[in-house]
N, C-alpha and C positions, 0 to 999 in steps of 0.2 A: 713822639716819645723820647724826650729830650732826657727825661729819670732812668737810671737803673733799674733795674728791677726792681731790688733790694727796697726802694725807697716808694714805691709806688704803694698806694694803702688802696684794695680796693671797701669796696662797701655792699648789702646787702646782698642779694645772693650771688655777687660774680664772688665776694667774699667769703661765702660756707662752701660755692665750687672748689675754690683754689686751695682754702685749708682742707677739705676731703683729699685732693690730690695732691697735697703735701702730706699729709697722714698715712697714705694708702703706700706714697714712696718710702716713709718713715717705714713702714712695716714691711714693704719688699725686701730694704735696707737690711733689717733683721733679719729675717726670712734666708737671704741670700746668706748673712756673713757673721752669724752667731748661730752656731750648733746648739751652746742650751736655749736660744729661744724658738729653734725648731723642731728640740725636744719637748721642749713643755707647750708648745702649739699642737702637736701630734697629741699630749696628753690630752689637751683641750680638748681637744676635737673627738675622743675617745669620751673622756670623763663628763664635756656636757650632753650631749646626746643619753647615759648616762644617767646624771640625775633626774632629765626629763623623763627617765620610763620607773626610776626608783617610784614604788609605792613610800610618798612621804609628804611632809604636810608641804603648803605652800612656802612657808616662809624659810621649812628644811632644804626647800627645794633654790630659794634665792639664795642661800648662804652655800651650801655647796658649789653654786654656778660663781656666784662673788671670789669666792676663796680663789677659786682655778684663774677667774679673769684679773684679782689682784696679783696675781702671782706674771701673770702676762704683763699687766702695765709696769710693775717693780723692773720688771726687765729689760723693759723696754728704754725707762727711765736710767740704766745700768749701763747701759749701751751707749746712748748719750753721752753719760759722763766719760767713759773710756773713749769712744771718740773725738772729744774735747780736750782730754788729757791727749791722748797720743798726737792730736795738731798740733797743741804750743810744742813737742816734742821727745825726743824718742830718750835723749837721756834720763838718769833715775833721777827723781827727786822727791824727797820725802814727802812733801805734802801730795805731790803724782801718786804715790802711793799709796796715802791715805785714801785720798778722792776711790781710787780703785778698789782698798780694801774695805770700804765704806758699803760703795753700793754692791760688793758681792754680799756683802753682809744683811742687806736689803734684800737682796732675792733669798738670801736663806732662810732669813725669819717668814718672807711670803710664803716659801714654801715649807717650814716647818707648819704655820696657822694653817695651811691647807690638808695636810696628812691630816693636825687636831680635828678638824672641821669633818674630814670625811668619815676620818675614823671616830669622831664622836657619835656623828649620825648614822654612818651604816652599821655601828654596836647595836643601836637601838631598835633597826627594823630588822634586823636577822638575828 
């Protein structure tokens, strides 16, 4: 193993292993060291459980689960970029800025579509 790590491509399933276990740390990552994505995992884990007992149609029932899991992937994606900004480093600088006031803005639209989304559908069945 003369390669870095970094540089080493696996293939076929030792390749779906390794991204699960890059994935799985991705979301420890979050889990550990962002508070709203262990509020809104908490939500998750509340609100899908949730739509599965809601009396509602099939397809009520994918877009209530979608909304809560887009609202997770946005975050997660938010997190990222903060991570990234804060490596090249700590001072301010505008476009740092931006990057960060961008994807907070990202998770608020995911979760504004999510209230619509729930509150559209739980109007309809109660």
């Amino acid at each position: 193993m003369d390669q870095p790590v970094a540089a080493i491509k696996y293939t076929g399933v030792k390749r779906i292993v390794k991204a699960t276990g890059y994935s799985l740390k991705g979301l420890s990552y979050a889990f550990r060291n962002e508070a709203a994505f262990r509020q809104e995992a908490i939500a998750a884990f509340i609100l899908i459980p949730l739509a599965l007992w809601l009396n509602v149609t099939h397809i009520e029932r994918i877009l209530l689960i979608l909304a809560v899991v887009l609202v997770l992937v946005v975050e997660l994606l938010n997190t990222g970029i903060e991570a990234v900004v804060d490596r090249i480093g700590v001072e301010y600088h505008m476009l740092a800025g931006a990057a960060k006031d961008v994807g907070s803005a990202a998770v608020f639209l995911s979760l504004l579509f999510c209230v619509f989304v729930w509150l559209s559908i739980l109007l309809t069945v109660l």
